[in-house]
C-alpha positions as CSV (number, residue, x, y, z in Angstrom):
1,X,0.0,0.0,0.0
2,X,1.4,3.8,-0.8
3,X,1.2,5.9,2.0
4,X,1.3,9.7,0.6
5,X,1.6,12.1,3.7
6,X,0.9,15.5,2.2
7,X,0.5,19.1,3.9
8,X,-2.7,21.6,2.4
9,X,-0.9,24.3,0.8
10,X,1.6,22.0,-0.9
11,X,0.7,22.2,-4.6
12,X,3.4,19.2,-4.9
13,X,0.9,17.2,-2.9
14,X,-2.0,18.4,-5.1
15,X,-0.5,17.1,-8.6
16,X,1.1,13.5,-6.3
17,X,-2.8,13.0,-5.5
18,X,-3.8,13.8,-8.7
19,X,-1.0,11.8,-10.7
20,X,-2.4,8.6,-8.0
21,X,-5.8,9.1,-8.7
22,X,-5.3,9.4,-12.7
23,X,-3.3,6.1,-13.0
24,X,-6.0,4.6,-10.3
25,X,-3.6,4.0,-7.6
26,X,-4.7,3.4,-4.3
27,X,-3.0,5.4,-1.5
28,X,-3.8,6.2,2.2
29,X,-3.3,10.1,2.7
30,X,-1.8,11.3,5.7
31,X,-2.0,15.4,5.7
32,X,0.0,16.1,8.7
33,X,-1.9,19.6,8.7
34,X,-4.3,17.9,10.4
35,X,-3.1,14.2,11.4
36,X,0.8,14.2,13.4
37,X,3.6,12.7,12.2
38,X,4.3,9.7,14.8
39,X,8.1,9.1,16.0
40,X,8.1,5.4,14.3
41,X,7.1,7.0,10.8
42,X,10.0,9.7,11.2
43,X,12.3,6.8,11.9
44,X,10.9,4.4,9.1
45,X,11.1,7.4,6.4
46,X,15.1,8.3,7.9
47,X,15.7,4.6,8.0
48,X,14.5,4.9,4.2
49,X,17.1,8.0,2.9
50,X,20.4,7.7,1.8
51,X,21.5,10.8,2.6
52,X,19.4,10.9,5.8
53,X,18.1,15.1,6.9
54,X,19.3,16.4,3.9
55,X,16.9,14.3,2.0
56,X,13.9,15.3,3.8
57,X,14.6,18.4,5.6
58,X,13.2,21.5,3.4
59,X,16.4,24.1,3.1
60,X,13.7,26.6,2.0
61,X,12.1,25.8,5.7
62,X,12.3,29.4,8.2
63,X,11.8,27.1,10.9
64,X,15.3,26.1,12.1
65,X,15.8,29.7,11.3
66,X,13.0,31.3,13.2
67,X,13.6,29.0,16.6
68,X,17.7,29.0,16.4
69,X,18.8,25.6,16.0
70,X,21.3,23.9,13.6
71,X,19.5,20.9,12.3
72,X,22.8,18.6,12.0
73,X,23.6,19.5,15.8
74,X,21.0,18.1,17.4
75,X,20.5,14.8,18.9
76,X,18.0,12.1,16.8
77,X,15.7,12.5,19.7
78,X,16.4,16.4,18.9
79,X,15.3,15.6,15.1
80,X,12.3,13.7,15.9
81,X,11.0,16.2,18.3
82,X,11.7,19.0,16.1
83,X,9.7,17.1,13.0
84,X,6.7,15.9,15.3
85,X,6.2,19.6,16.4
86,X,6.9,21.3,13.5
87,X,5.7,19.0,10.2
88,X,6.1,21.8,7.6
89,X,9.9,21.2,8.1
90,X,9.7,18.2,5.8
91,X,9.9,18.1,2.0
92,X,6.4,17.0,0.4
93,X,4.9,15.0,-0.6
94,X,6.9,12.0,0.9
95,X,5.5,8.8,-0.9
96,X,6.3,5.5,0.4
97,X,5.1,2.0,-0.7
98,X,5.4,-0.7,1.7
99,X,8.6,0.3,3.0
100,X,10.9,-0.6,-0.4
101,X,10.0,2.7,-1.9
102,X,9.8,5.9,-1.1
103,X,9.3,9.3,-2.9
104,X,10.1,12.8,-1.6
105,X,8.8,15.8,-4.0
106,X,6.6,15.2,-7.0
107,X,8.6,13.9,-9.9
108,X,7.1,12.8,-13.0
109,X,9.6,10.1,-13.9
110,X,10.3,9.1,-11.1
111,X,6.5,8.3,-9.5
112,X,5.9,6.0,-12.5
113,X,7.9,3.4,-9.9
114,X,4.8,3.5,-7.7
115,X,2.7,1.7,-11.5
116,X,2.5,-1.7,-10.6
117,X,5.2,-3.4,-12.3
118,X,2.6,-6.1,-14.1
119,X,0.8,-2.5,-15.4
120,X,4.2,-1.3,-16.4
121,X,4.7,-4.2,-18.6
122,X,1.6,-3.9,-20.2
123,X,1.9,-0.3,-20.9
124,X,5.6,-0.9,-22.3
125,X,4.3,-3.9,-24.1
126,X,1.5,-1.7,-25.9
127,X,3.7,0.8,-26.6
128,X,5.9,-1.2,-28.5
129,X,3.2,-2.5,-30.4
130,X,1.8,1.2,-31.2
131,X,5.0,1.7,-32.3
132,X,5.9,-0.6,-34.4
133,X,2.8,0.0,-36.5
């Protein structure tokens, strides 16, 4: 299952949903305007990066900014607390499917990896065809 965790205002968010919806994926929305982040998701979404805060954290974000705190100094406890209290410091949309692959900003090539591969196939397979007519 894809879990899309989205914020309102995010018009990123608005064309993930839309690009979901379009290719009749199903997805479980988590707009942590409205629904917290939990501790476990922050650590399965780090556990997920391969370039851990600076994958996820938003450089454009005032927030470290506004409340004075390096981001790389603190402690992961630090991190968590920081992300649980103040969502909006995260890139969006962050789209993971069952924990093998995950998504932060819309992309257009890069969310066809959330097509079911058998789909993919087809659709590769039928374009081939197209195009060899």
């Amino acid at each position: 299952m894809i879990h899309l965790y989205t914020t309102t205002s995010c018009v990123s968010c608005r064309k993930a949903k839309a690009w979901l919806e379009e290719h009749q994926i199903d997805y479980i929305e988590r707009n942590l305007s409205y629904e917290p982040i939990t501790e476990d998701e922050i650590k399965n979404i780090l556990s997920m990066t391969e370039k851990g805060t600076d994958e996820i954290i938003s450089t454009r974000s005032k927030i470290p900014q506004n409340l004075n705190i390096e981001i790389d100094a603190l402690s992961l406890q630090g991190l968590y607390d920081l992300i649980k209290n103040h969502p909006f410091i995260l890139k969006r949309p962050i789209i993971i499917q069952d924990r093998k692959i995950m998504q932060i900003g819309y992309k257009e090539e890069e969310i066809r990896a959330f097509i079911p591969r058998k789909l993919r196939t087809f659709t590769m397979t039928e374009q081939e065809v197209i195009g060899n007519h």
